[in-house]
N, C-alpha and C positions, 0 to 999 in steps of 0.2 A: 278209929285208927285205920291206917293205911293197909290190906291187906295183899300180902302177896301171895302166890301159890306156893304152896306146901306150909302145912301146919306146922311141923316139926322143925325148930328152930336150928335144928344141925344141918341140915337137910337145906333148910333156908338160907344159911350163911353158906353153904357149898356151893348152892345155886347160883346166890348171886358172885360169887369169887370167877363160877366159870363167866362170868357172863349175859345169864339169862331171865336177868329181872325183869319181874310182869308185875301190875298193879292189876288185880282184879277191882277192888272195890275202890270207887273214884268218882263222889260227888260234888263239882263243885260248886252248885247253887247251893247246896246245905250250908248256911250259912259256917255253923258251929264246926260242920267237919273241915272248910276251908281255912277259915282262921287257925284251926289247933295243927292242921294236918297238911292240908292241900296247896293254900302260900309256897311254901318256902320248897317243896317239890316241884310245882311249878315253875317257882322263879329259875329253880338249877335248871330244868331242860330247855325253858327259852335261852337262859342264859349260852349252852352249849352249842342249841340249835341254832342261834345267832351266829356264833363262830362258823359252825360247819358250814350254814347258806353262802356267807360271807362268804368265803373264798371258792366256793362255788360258781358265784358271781363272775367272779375275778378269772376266773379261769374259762369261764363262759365268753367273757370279753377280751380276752388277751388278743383277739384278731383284731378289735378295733385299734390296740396299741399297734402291733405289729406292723400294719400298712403302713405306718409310717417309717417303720426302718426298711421296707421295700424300695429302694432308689433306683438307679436307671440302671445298676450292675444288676436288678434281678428283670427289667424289660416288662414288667405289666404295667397297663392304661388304666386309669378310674376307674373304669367301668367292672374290670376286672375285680382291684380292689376291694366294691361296694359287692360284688359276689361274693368274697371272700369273708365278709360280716354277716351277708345275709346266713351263710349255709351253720352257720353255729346256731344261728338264730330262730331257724324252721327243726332244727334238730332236739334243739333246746325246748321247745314247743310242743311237739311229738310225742317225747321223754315225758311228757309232765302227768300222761294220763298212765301209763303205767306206774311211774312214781308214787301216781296218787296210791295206786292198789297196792304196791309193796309197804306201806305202811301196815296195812290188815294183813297182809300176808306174811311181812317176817317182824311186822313191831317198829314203833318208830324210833326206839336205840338202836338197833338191829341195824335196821334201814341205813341210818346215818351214817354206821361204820365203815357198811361195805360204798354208800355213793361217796362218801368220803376217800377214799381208797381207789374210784373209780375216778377221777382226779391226774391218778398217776399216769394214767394213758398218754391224754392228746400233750402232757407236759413234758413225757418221754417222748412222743414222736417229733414237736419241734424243735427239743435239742438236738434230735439224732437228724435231720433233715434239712431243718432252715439253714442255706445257704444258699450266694446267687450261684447259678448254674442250673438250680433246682426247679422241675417245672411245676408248670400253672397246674396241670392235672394232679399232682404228687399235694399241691399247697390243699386241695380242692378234697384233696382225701383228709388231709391232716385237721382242717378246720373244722369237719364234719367231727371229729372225736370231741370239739371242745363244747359241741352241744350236752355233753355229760354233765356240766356247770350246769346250765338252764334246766333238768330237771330236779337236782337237789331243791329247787324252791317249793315245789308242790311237794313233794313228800313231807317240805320242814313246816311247813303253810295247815296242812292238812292236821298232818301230827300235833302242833302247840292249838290247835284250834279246841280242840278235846279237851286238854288242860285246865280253861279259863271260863269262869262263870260269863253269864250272857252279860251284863255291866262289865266285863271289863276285856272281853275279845276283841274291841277295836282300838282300845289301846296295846291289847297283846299284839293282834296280830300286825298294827300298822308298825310296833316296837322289831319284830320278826323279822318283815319284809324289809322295814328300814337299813335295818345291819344288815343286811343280806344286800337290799340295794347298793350300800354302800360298797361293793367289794366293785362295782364299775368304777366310781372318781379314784377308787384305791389302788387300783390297778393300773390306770392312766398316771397317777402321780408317781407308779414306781417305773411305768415307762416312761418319763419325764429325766427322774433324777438316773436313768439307764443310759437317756442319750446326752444328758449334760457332762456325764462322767466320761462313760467307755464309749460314747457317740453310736453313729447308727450302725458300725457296720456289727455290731454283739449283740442284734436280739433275742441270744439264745441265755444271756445274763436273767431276761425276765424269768423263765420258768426257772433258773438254779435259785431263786429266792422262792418259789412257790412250793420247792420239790420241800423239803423239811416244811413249811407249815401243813403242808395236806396232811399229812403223818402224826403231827402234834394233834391237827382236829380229829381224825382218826383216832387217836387217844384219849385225849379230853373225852367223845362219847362213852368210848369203850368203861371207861372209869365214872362220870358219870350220871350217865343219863339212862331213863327206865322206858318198859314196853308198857303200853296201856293195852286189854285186853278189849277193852269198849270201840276201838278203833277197828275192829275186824268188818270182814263181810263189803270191803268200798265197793270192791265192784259189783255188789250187787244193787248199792246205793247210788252210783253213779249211773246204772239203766233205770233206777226210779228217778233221778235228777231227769231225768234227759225228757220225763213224759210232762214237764213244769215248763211253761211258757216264760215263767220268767227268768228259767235256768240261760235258754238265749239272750233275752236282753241284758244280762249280769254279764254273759260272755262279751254281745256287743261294746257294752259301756266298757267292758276291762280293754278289749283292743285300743280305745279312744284312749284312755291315760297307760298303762301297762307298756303295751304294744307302743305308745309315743315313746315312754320315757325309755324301755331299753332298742327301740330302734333311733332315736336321736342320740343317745348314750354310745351306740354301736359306728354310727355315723357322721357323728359332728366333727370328729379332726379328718376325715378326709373330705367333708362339705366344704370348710375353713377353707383348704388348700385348693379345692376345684373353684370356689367362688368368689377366693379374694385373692390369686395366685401373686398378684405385685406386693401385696403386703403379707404372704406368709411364704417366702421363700423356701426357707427351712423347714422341715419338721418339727423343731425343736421348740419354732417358734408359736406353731401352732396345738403341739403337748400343752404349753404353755397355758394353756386356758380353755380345754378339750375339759378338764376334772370339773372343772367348776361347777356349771351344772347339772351333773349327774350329783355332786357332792349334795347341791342346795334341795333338789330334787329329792335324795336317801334321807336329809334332814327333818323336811318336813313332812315327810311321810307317817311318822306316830301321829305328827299335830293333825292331817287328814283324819286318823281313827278317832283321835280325842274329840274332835268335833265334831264330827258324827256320831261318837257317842253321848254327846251333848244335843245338839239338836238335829237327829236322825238324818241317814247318810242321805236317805235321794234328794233332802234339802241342799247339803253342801254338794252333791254331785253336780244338780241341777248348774246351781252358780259356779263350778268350777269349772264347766263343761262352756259355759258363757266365756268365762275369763282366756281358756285353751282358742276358743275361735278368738277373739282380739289379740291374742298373744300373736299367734299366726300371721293375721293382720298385718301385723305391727314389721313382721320378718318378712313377707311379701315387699310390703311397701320399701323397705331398707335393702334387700333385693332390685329391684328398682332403680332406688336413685343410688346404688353401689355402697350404704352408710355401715361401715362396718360396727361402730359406736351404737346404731339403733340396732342390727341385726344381731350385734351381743345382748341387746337388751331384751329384745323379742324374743328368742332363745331363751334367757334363763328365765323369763315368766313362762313359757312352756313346760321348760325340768320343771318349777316349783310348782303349778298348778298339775301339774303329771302328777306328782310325787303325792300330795292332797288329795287327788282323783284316786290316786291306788287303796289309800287307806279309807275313807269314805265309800268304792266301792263293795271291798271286801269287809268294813261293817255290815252294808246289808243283806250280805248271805245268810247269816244267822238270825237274821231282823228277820229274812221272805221266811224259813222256814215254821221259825215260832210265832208269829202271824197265822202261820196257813194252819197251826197245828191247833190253832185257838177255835177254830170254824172247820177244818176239815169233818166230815163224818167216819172216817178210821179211825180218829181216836176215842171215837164214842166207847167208855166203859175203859179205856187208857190210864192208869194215875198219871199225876203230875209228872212224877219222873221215868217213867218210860217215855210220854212224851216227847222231853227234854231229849233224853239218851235220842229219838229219833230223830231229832231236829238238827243234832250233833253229827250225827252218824251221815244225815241228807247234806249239812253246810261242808264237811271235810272232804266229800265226795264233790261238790259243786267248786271248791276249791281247787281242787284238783283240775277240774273239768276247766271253767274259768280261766284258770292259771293258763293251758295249756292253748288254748285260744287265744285268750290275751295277747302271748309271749309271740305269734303269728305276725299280729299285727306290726311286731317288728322288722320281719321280711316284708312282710306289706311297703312300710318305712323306707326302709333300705334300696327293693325294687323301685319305689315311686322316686327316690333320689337317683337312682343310675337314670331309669327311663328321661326325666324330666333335663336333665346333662345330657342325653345323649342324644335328645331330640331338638332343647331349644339351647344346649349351650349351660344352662344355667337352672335354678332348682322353683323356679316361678309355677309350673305345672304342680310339683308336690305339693307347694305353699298352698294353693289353690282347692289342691285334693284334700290338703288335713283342715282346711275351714270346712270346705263341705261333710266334710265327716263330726266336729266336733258340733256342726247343727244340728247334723240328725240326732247324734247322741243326748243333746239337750232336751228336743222338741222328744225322743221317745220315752227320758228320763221323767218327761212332766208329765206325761202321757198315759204311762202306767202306773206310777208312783204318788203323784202331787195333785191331779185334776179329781173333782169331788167326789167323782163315781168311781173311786180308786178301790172304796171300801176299806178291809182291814189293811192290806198295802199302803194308807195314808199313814202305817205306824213304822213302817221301814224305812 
């Protein structure tokens, strides 16, 4: 049975009334205590933590909506624009390692209430703000608030990873990151039905629909999701991460799908408008079909972790990391000969192989450390479940870390699309830069993982 701090069952129901429920004891590889106990406690906190990332997301990306209600009464250039997505996106990035540690430091119900709550910021300063007249410097502050989104995912990442026996963290967590993903196509489809209706010159409409849901997620936790005590100490686990050679390459491989999917996600309706400008006139027209691949991309993201947890992740990395250079390819060449029909198609094989890539690479965070923990000599004289506990304690802290590198990659993204416009006109340089990148990610994916002298790393 599930134990929380304090014995005394008055004492206990007071506790948790204000607020401050902890799970001390919480095994979920025991088979018997998962089934009777652990399931269905589980299930509640993904289920909430879903929520809360979710609009995290969304609020993370409200810049990529926004540029397009920026018309020529506000006077900024592309170029500007793609700053104005990158700086949520470096910020969001940043956030993710502190995130990580506020899980062990205030709980990850805790955690969720107050980044939940921290939400209300950059949605309050674009109401109070966004107007034309408004300068470039003033947007430049404001965008930097919405990087508050981009951390909630490492906190929500970290925390449900604790949760979930080793059989079934890659479908937790690809389930996690997915509804989380999703608050990008979610976001674009309310800036869509924003400008169909009250058109562009009201993007102050988006956050008055965001302002009441932050509040309800804020709720939702507060009522009911719990703290796990096992989750303490990250940052002392995240400077043992950091001495692991493969803590890098996990961060690598996440900038190549992560770092694609929310710098493409952040990017693609004002790509549309710089690349195909005779056929997306409008804004409106190019909202139009901005969600799509972010959508297909947050879909298929569980099916990354299920597959990976079927036939271990650096196999599907490997090949999905194949699949991300031919996609590129593909957007290059339709770039080229101007085909906007191929360059939609090259695109949403990059969301959906991103989307695969994210949950595939975050199975095998918990795959490198229970591996390493099978042959390390630290654990000589360890039982089985301290082990465990340490494997947990090292994959939610690599999460974090991970995450927060990853989410880079989307500046990365976003710089290589201005540079690549403002140098040759057109986005042929980035195409160029994310093939070379999804090689290396392949050839170092086989490299350390897959080739025969990989050792126990051939079980990741």
């Amino acid at each position: 049975m599930t134990t929380v701090r304090n014995a005394d069952p008055t004492l206990e129901d007071h506790h948790r009334k204000i607020g401050g429920r902890w799970i001390d004891d919480w095994r979920p590889e025991d088979v018997d205590f998962w089934n009777s106990t652990g399931k269905p406690i589980a299930r509640r906190n993904l289920i909430f933590s879903v929520v809360s990332e979710h609009i995290g997301f969304s609020v993370w990306s409200l810049w990529s909506v926004l540029v397009l209600f920026l018309g020529k009464d506000y006077g900024f250039d592309p170029a500007q624009k793609f700053l104005l997505t990158a700086l949520p996106t470096l910020v969001g990035s940043v956030l993710r390692i502190p995130y990580t540690f506020a899980v062990g430091k205030f709980g990850g119900r805790n955690w969720t209430i107050v980044s939940a709550l921290l939400l209300l910021i950059p949605c309050v300063l674009i109401a109070i703000f966004l107007e034309p007249g408004v300068s470039f410097g003033t947007l430049m502050v404001i965008s930097l608030f919405a990087g508050v989104g981009g951390g909630n995912f490492a906190s929500s990442m970290t925390n449900i990873n604790a949760y979930y026996p080793l059989r079934l963290k890659g479908w937790a967590l690809g389930v996690n990151a997915g509804g989380g993903n999703l608050g990008v196509p979610v976001v674009q489809l309310v800036g869509l039905l924003v400008l169909a209706t009250v058109g562009a010159t009201h993007p102050r409409a988006m956050v008055a629909i965001y302002l009441p849901l932050i509040v309800l997620a804020a709720l939702g936790a507060f009522l009911t999701m719990d703290n796990l005590t096992q989750n303490s100490n990250a940052k002392g686990a995240i400077r043992e991460v950091t001495r692991h050679p493969e803590t890098w390459v996990i961060s690598l491989l996440y900038i190549g799908t992560f770092g694609s999917f929310i710098g493409f996600g952040f990017a693609f309706g004002q790509v549309l408008l710089v690349q195909f400008p005779s056929q997306f006139p409008m804004p409106l027209k190019a909202a139009a079909l901005t969600w799509l691949g972010p959508l297909l991309g947050s879909l298929v993201r569980p099916l990354g972790g299920a597959l990976a947890d079927r036939y271990r992740g650096s196999v599907v990395t490997f090949w999905n990391f194949v699949v991300m250079a031919l996609g590129a390819a593909v957007v290059l060449l339709a770039s080229q000969q101007n085909s906007l029909p191929l360059f939609l198609v090259g695109f949403v094989v990059l969301f959906v192989s991103s989307g695969i890539g994210n949950g595939s690479v975050y199975k095998m965070i918990p795959a490198i450390f229970t591996a390493k923990a099978l042959t390390s000599t630290e654990q000589a004289g360890v039982d089985g479940g301290e082990a465990a506990r340490l494997a947990t304690k090292r994959s939610g802290a690599l999460i974090g870390l991970a995450g927060a590198i990853g989410a880079f990659g989307g500046v990365l993204v976003n710089l290589a699309f201005r540079q690549s416009f403002l140098s040759l006109g057109n986005g042929d340089g980035a195409y160029v830069t994310f093939i070379a990148c999804y090689a290396l990610c392949f050839a170092v994916t086989w490299a350390v993982f897959l080739r025969p002298r990989a050792g126990r790393l051939n079980l990741v």
